[in-house]
C-alpha positions as CSV (number, residue, x, y, z in Angstrom):
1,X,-52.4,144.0,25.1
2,X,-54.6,146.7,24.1
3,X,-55.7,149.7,26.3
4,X,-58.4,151.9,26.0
5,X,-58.2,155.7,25.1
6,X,-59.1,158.2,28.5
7,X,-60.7,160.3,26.6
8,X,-62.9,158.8,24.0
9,X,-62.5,155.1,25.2
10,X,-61.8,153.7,22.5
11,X,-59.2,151.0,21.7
12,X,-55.6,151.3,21.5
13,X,-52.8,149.4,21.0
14,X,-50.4,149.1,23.9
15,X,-47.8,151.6,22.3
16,X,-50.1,154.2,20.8
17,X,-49.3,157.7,22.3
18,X,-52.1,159.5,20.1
19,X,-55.6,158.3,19.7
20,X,-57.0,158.3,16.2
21,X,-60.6,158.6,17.0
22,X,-60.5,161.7,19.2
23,X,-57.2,163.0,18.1
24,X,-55.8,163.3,21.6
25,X,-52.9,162.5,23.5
26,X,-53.0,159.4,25.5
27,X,-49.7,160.4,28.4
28,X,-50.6,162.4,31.0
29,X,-49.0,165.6,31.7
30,X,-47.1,166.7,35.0
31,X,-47.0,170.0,36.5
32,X,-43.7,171.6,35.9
33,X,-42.4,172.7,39.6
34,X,-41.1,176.0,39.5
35,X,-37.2,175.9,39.8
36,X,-35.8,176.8,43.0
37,X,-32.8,179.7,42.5
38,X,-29.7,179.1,43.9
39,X,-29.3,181.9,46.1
40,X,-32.4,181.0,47.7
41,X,-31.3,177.3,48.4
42,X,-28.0,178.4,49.9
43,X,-29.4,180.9,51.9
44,X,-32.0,178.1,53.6
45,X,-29.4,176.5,54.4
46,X,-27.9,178.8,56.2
47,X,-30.6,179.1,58.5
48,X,-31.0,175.9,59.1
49,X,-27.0,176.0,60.5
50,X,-27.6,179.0,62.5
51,X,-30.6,177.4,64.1
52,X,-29.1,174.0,65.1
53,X,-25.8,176.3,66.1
54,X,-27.9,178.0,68.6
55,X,-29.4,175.0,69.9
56,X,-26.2,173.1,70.2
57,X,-24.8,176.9,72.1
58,X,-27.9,177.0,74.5
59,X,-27.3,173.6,75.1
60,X,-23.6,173.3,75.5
61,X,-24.1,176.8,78.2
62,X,-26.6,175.2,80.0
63,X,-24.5,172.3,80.6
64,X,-20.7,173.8,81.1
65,X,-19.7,174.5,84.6
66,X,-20.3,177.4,86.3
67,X,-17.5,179.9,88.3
68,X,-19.1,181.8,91.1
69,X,-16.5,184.7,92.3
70,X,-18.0,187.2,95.6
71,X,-17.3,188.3,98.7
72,X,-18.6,187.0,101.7
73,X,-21.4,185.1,100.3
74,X,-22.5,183.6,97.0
75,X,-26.2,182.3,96.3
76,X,-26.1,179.3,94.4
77,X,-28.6,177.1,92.9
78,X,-28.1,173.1,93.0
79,X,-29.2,171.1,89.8
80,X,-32.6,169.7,92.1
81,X,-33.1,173.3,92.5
82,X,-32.4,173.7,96.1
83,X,-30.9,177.5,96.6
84,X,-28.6,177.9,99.2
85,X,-27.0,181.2,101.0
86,X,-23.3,180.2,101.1
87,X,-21.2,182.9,103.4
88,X,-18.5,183.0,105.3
89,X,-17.9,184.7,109.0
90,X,-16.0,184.8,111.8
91,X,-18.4,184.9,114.6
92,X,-21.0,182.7,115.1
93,X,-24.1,184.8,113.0
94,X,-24.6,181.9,110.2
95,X,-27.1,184.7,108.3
96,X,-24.6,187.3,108.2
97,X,-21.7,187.3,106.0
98,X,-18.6,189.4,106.5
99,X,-16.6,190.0,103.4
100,X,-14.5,193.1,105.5
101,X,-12.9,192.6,108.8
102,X,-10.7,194.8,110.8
103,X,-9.0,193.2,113.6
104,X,-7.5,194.4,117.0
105,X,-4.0,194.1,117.3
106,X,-1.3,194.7,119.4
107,X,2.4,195.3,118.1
108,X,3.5,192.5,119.9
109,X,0.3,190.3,120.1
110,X,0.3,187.0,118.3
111,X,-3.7,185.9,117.4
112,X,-5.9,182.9,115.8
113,X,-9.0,183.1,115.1
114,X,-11.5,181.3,112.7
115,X,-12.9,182.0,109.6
116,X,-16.4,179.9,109.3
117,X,-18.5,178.7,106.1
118,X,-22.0,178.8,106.6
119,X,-24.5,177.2,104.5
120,X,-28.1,177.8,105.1
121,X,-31.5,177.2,102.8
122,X,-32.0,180.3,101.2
123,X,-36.2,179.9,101.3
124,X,-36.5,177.9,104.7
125,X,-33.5,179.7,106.6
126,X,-32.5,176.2,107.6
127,X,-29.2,174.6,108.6
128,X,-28.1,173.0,104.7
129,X,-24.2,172.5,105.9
130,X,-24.5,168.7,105.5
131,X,-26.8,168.8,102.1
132,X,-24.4,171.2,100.4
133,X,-21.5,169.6,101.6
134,X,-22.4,166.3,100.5
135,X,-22.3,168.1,96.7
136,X,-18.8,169.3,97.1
137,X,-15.9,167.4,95.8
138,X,-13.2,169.1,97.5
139,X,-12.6,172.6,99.1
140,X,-9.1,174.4,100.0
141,X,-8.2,178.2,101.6
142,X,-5.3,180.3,101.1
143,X,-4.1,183.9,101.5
144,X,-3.2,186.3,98.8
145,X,-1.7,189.8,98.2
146,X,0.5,189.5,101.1
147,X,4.1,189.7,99.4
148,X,5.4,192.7,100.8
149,X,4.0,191.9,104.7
150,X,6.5,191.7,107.5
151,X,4.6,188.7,109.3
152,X,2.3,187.2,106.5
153,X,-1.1,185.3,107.4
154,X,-1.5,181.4,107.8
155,X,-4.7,179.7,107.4
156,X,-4.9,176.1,108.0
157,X,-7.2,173.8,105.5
158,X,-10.6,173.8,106.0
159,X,-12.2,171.0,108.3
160,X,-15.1,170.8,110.6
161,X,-14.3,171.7,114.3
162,X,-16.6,170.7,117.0
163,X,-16.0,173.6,118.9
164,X,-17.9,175.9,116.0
165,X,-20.1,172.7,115.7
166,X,-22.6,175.2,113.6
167,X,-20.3,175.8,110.8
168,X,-19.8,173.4,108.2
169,X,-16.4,174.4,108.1
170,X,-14.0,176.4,109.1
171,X,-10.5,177.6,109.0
172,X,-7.9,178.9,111.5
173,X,-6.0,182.2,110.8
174,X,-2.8,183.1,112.5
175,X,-1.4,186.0,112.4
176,X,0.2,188.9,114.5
177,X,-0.1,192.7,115.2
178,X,3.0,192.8,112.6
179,X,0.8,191.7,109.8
180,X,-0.7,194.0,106.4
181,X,-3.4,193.3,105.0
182,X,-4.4,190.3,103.0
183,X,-7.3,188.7,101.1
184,X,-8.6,185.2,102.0
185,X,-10.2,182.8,99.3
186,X,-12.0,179.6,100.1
187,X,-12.3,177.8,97.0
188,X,-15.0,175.1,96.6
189,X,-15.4,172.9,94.0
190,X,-18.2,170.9,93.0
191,X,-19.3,167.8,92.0
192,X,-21.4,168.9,88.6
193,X,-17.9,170.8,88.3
194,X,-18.7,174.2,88.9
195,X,-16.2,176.5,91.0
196,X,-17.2,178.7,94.3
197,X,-14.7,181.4,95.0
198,X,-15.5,183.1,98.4
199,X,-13.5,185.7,99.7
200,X,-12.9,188.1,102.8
201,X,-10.4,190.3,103.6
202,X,-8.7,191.3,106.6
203,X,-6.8,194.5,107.9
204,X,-5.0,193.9,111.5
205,X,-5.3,197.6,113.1
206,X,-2.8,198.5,115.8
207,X,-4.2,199.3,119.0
208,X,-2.8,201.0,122.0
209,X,-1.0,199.1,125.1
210,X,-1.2,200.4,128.3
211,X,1.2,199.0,130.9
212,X,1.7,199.3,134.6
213,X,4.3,198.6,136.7
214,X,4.8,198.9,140.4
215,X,7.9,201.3,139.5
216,X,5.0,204.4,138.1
217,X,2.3,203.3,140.6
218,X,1.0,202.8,144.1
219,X,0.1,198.3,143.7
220,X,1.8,197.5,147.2
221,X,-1.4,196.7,148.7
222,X,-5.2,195.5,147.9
223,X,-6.3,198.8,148.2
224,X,-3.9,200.5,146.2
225,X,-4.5,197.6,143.6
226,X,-8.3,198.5,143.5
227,X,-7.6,202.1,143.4
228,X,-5.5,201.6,140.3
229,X,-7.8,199.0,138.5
230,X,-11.1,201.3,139.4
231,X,-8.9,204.8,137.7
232,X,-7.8,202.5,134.8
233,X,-12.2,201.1,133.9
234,X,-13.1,205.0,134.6
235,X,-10.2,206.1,132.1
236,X,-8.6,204.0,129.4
237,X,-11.6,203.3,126.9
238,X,-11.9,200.2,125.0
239,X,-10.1,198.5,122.9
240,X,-7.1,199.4,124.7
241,X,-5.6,196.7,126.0
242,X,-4.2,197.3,129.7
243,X,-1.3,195.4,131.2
244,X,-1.0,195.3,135.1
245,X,2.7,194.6,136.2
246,X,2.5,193.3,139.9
247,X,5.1,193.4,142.4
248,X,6.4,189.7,144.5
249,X,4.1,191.0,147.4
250,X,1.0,189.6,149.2
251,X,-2.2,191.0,148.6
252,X,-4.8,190.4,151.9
253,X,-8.4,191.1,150.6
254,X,-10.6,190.6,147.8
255,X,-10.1,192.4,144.4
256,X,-12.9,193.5,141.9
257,X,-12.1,193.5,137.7
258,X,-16.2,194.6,136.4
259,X,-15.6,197.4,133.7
260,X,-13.0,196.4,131.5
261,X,-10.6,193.6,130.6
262,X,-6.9,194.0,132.3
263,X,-4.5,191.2,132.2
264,X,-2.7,191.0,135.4
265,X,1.2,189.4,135.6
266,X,2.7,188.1,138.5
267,X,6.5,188.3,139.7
268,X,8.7,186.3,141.4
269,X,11.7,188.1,144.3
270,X,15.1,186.6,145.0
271,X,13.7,185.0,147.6
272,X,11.1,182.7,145.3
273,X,8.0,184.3,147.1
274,X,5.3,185.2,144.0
275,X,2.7,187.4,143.3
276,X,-0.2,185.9,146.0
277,X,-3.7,187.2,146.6
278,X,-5.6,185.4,149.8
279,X,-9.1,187.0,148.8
280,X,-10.8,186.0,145.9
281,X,-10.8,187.9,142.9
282,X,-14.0,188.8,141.1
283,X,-14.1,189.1,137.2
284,X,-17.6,190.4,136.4
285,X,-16.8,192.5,132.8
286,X,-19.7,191.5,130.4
287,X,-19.0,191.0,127.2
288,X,-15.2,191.1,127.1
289,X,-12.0,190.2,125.8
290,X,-10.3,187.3,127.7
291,X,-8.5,188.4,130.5
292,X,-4.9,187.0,131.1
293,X,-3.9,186.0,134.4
294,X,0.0,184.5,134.5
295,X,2.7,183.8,137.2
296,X,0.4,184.3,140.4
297,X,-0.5,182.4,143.7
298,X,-4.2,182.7,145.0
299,X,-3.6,181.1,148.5
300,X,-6.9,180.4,150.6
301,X,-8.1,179.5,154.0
302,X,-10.7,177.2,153.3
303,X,-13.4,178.8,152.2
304,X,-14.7,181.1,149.3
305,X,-13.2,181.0,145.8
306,X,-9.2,181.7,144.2
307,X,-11.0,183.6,140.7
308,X,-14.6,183.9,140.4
309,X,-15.3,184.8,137.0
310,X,-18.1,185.4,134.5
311,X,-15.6,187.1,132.0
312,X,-13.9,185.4,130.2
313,X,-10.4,184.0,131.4
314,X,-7.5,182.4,130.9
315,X,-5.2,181.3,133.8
316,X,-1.2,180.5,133.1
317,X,1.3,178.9,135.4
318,X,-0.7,179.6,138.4
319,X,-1.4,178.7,141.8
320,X,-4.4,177.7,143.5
321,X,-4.2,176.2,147.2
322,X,-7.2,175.4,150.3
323,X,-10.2,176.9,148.4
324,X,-13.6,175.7,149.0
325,X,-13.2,176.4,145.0
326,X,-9.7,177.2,143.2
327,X,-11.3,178.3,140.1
328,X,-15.2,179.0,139.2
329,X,-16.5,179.9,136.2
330,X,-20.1,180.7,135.8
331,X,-22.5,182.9,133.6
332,X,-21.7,182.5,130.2
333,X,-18.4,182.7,129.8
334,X,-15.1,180.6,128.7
335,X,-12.5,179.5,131.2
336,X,-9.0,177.8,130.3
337,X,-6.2,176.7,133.1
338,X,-3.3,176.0,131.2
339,X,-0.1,174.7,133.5
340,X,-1.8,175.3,136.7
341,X,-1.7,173.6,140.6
342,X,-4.4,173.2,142.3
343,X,-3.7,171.6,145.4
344,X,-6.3,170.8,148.7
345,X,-9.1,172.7,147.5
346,X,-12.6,170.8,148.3
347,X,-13.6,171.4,144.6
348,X,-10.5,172.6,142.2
349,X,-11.9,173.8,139.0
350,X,-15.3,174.2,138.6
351,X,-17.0,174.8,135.1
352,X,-20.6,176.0,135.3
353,X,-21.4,178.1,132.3
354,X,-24.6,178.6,130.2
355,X,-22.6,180.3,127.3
356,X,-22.3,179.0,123.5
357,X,-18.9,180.6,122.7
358,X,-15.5,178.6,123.1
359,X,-12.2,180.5,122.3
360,X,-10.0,176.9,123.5
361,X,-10.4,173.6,124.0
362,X,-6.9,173.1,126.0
363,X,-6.8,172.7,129.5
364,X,-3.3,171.0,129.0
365,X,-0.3,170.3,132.4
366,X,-2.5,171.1,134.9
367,X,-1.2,169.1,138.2
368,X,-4.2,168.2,140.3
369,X,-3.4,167.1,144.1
370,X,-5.1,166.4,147.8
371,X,-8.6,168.4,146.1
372,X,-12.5,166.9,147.4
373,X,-12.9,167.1,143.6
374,X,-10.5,168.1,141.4
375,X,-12.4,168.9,138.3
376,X,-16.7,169.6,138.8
377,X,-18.1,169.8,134.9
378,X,-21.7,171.3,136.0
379,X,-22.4,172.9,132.4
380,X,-19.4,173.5,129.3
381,X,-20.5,176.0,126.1
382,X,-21.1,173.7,123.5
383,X,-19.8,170.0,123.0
384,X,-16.2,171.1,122.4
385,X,-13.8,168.0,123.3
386,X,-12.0,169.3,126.7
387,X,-8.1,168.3,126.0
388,X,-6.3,167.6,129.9
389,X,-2.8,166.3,127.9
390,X,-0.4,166.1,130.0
391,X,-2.1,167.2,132.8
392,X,-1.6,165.0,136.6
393,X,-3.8,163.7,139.0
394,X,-2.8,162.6,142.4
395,X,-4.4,161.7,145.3
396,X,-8.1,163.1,144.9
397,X,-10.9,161.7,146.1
398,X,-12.8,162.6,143.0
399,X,-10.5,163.3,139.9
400,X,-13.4,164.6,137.3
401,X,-17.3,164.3,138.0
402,X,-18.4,165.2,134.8
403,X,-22.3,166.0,135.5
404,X,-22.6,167.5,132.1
405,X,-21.6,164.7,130.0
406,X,-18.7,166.5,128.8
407,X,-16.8,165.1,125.6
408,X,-13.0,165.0,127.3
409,X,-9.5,163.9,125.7
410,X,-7.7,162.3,128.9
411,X,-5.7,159.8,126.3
412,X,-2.4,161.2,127.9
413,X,-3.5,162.1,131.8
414,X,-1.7,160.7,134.5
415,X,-4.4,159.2,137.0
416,X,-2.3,158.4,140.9
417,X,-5.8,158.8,143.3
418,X,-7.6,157.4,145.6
419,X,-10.3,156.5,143.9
């Protein structure tokens, strides 16, 4: 087959290279590529493997798991973007964190108290306990840097409580005025696998106790009572903690507690006659400690109240007997009656408080008898679970009227009324 020359056009045979009429080659000639030096190729090379390192590094971080470490609070950012304040406190403040606490102690003094975790929207300010909780996987507490301490701190596992119903979770610390400090770390891991380390730490701080006894001063009757509990609010400042000793005797009259906290302990003579008061006593101190009242009668004559209290109070092994009300508690504060008789009172204990604090949700072998009402529930801080194990009800004509709608725990209360 013949082909035709691209220059001239004239014809060739199949295998000529040269044409004979033009004298011209008939192949076509390629551009020589200019040679690529070695150096050059290996160092291209090398920045393609840095490039696709640092991707595969950006990458790999912005997939590996996170640890967050702080005290008090941490601000972390979910993968949907959601930001949340996570703290911890011991109050009830969800906004505030405390990653320092100093604590109140006696030498003596054994104490709980709770250690709360908080989770709020960090744009809205919103409750997010339940939508950050439902990203965690699991979360534990425990105490550190304690080795050396005489009476170390406990913490129990987290868990929700509904008496701090506002905190996701919380914690209960024990400890006593014996106890150094130590450092508390709530660890929380997450599902996507990161790690939240929050962490407080707390210094017990001895404070001064002040006792009384009827040995070092005048408490033989009301009067000399008031005297002594009106000198003790004018002198002994707060925190101090104040201790009233009282003799076996009968006190005839109404007593008034309004400045301070004092914790008042009965006695019992040779004979078996207690510690009785026939007048009520008034407990009006705002914003106080609990106040302790243990071992003492309050006998009435039918009218008027055993303890009246807007303080906060906590009644032990005590008496209350033909009251138009053993035991009222009104205001805002916190009332327990732990082992107590209350016996032909028209209303026995009656709760009727406004306040959003609860400091204990045992009201445990009380022995109700012969009362109108033994137990009136007109408003209870909070939807704490009231707990009456153990506790006795005989002959009543009401046992509990529970107007508030109380949550109560009577699985092991002994009902004998007439109802």
């Amino acid at each position: 087959m013949e082909r035709k020359c691209p220059h001239c056009g004239a014809d060739l045979p199949e295998e000529a290279s040269f044409c004979p009429h033009c004298a011209r080659t008939v192949h076509r000639r390629k551009t020589a590529k200019a040679p690529v030096p070695v150096l050059k190729r290996v160092l291209l090379g090398l920045l393609v493997l840095v490039i696709v390192s640092a991707v595969a590094v950006g990458l790999w971080l912005s997939l590996k798991p996170s640890t967050y470490d702080e005290y008090g609070q941490v601000t972390y950012t979910a993968e949907d973007g959601t930001v949340y304040q996570v703290l911890l406190a011991s109050g009830a403040d969800r906004f505030t964190p405390q990653p320092e606490l100093t604590i109140p102690c006696e030498a003596d003094g054994q104490y709980r108290m709770p250690s709360r975790l908080y989770i709020n929207n960090s744009v809205s300010g919103e409750d997010a306990n339940q939508a950050f909780l439902e990203l965690v996987k699991s979360v534990s507490a425990e105490f550190i840097s304690q080795e050396d301490s005489p009476s170390p701190m406990v913490c129990s596992q987290p868990a929700f409580n509904e008496a701090t119903a506002d905190a996701a979770l919380i914690s209960l610390l024990d400890f006593t005025g014996e106890s150094t400090p130590a450092e508390l770390v709530w660890t929380l891991h997450m599902k996507n696998g990161d790690t939240i380390l929050l962490r407080q730490t707390y210094e017990p701080e001895l404070i001064e106790t002040r006792d009384y006894y009827p040995e070092d001063y005048p408490m033989d009757t009301i009067e000399d009572l008031q005297a002594l509990v009106d000198q003790i609010e004018k002198d002994v400042p707060l925190p101090t903690v104040v201790n009233l000793h009282l003799p076996a005797v009968t006190y005839e009259g109404e007593l008034t507690i309004q400045e301070r906290p004092i914790n008042v302990y009965g006695s019992t003579d040779a004979g078996g006659h207690r510690t009785t008061f026939t007048g009520t006593v008034f407990l009006t101190c705002p914003n106080s400690d609990i106040m302790f009242f243990q071992d003492l009668d309050f006998a009435g004559s039918g009218t008027g109240s055993g303890v009246s209290t807007s303080a906060f109070f906590r009644a032990t092994n005590c008496s209350f007997t033909n009251w138009e009300t053993g035991v009222l508690a009104y205001g805002t504060c916190w009332v327990n009656v732990i082992g107590c008789r209350f016996d032909g009172n028209q209303v026995g204990f009656d709760f009727n408080s406004m306040g959003e604090y609860v400091n204990h949700s045992m009201f445990n072998d009380n022995y109700f008898s012969n009362n109108g009402t033994a137990v009136l529930l007109e408003a209870v801080p909070t939807d704490v679970t009231m707990n009456f194990q153990g506790s006795v009800f005989s002959n009543n004509q009401t046992d509990i009227d529970n107007r508030c709608d109380q949550p109560l725990d009577l699985s092991q209360v002994t009902f004998d009324s007439m109802e």
